[in-house]
DRENPA-3360 file (N, C-alpha, C; in nm, 2 decimals, always signed):
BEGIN
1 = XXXXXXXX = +9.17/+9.64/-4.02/+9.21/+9.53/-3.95/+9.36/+9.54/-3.90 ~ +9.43/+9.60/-4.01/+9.58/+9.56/-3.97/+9.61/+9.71/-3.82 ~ +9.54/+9.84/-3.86/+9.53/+9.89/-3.77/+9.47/+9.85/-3.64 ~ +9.40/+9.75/-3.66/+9.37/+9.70/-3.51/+9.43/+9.67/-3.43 ~ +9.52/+9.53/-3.52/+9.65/+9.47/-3.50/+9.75/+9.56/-3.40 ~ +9.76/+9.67/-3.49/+9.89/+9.74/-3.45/+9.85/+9.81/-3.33 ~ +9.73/+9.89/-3.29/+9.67/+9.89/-3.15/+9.67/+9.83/-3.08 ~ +9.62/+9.67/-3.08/+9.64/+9.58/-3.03/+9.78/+9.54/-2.93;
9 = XXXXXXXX = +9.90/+9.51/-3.03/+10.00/+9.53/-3.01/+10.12/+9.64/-2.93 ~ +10.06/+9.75/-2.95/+10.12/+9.84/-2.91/+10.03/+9.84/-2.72 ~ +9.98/+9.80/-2.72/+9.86/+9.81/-2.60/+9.93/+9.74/-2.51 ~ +9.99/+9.59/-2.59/+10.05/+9.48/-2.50/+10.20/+9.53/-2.44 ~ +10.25/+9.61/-2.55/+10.38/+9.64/-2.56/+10.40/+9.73/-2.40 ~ +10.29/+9.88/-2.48/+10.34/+9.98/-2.34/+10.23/+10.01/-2.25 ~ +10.13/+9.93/-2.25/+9.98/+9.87/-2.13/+10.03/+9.89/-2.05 ~ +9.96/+9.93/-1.92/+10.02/+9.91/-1.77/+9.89/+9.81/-1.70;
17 = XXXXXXXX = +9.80/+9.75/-1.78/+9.69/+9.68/-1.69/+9.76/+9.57/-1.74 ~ +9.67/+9.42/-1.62/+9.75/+9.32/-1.56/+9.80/+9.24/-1.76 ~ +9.72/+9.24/-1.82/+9.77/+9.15/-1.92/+9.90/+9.16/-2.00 ~ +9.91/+9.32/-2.02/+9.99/+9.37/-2.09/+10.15/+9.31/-2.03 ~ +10.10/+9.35/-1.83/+10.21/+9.30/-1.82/+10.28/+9.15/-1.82 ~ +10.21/+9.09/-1.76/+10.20/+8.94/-1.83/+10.29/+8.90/-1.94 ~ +10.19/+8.94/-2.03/+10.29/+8.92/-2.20/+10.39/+8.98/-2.20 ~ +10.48/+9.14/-2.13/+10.61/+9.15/-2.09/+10.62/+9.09/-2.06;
25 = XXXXXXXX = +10.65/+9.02/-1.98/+10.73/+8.92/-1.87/+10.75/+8.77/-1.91 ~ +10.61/+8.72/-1.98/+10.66/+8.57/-2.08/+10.77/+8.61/-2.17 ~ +10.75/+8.77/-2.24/+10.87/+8.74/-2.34/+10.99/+8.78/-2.30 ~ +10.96/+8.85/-2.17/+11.11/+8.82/-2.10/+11.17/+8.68/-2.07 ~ +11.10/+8.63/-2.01/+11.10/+8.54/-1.97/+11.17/+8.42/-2.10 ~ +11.10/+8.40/-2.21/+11.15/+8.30/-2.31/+11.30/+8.43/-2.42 ~ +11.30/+8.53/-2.37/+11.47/+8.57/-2.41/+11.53/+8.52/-2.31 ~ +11.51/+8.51/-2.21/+11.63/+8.44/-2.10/+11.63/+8.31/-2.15;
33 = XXXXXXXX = +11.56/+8.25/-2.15/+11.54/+8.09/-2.19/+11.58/+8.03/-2.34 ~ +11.58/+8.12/-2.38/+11.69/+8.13/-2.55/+11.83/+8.19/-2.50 ~ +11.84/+8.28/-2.45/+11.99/+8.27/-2.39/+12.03/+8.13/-2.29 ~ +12.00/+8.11/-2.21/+12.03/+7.97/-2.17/+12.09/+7.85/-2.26 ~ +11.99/+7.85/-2.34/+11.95/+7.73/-2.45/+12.08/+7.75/-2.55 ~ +12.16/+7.92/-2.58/+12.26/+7.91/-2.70/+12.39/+7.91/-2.62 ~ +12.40/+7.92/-2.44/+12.52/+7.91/-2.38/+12.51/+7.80/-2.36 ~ +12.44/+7.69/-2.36/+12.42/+7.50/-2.31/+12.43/+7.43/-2.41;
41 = XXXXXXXX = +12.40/+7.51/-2.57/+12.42/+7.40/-2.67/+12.54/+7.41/-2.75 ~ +12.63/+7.53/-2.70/+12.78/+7.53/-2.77/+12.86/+7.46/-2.72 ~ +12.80/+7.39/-2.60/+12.90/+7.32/-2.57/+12.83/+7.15/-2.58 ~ +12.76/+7.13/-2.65/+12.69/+7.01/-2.69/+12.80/+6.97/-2.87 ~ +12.73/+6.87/-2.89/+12.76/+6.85/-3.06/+12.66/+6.87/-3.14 ~ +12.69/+6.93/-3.24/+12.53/+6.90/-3.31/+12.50/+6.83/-3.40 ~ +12.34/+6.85/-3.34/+12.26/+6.71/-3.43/+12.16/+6.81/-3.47 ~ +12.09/+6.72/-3.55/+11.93/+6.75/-3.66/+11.80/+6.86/-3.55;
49 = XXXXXXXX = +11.81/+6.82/-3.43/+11.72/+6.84/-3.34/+11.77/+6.96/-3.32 ~ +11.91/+7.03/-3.24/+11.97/+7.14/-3.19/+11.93/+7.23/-3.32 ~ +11.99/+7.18/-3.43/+11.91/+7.29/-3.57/+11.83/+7.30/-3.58 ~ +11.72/+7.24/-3.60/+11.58/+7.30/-3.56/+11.55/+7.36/-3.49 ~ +11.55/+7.34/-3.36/+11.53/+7.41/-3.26/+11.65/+7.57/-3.27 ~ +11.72/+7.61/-3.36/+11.78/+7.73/-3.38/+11.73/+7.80/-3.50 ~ +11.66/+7.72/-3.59/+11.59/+7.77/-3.67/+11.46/+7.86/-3.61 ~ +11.43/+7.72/-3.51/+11.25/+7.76/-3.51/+11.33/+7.95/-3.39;
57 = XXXXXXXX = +11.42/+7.92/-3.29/+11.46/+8.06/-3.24/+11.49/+8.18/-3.31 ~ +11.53/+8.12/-3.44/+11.56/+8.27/-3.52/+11.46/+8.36/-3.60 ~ +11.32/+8.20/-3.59/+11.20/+8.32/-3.66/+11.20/+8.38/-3.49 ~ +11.15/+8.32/-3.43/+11.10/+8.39/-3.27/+11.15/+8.52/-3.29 ~ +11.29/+8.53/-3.30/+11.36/+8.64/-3.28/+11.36/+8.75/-3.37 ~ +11.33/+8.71/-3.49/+11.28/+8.80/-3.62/+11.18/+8.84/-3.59 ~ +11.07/+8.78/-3.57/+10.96/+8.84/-3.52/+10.88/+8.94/-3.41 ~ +11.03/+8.88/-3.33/+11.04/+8.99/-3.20/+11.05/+9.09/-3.23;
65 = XXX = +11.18/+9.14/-3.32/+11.26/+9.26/-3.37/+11.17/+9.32/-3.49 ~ +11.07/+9.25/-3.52/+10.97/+9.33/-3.62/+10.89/+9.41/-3.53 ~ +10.83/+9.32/-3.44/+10.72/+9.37/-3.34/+10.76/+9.48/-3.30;
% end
C-alpha cells in the first residue's frame, strides 16, 4: 500500500499527462498564495485567527518538504 502511495505520488510529482499537471500548478499556485498571505500579514497586528492560519501553513509546508 504504502508503495502504491509513493508511485502514486511520484506520478503526480514528475507525470506529464493532464492531471499530474494540474496538481503542479495548484501547488504552485497555493506557494504563491502563502507568500502573499506572510508579506500582507507582517504588516497587520496579530490576533488568534492570523495564528492559526500560520500554524495550519506550517503543517502545509512540512508536508510539502516531506513529499
Amino acid at each position: 500500500m504504502l508503495k502504491d502511495l509513493a508511485a502514486w505520488c511520484r506520478e503526480l510529482y514528475y507525470g506529464k499527462d493532464d492531471s499530474a499537471l494540474r496538481i503542479r500548478y495548484a501547488i504552485l499556485a497555493v506557494d504563491v498564495l502563502i507568500l502573499i498571505y506572510f508579506v500582507v500579514t507582517t504588516f497587520l497586528p496579530l490576533t488568534g485567527l492570523i495564528e492559526t492560519i500560520d500554524y495550519i501553513i506550517a503543517v502545509w509546508l512540512v508536508l510539502d518538504f516531506l513529499s
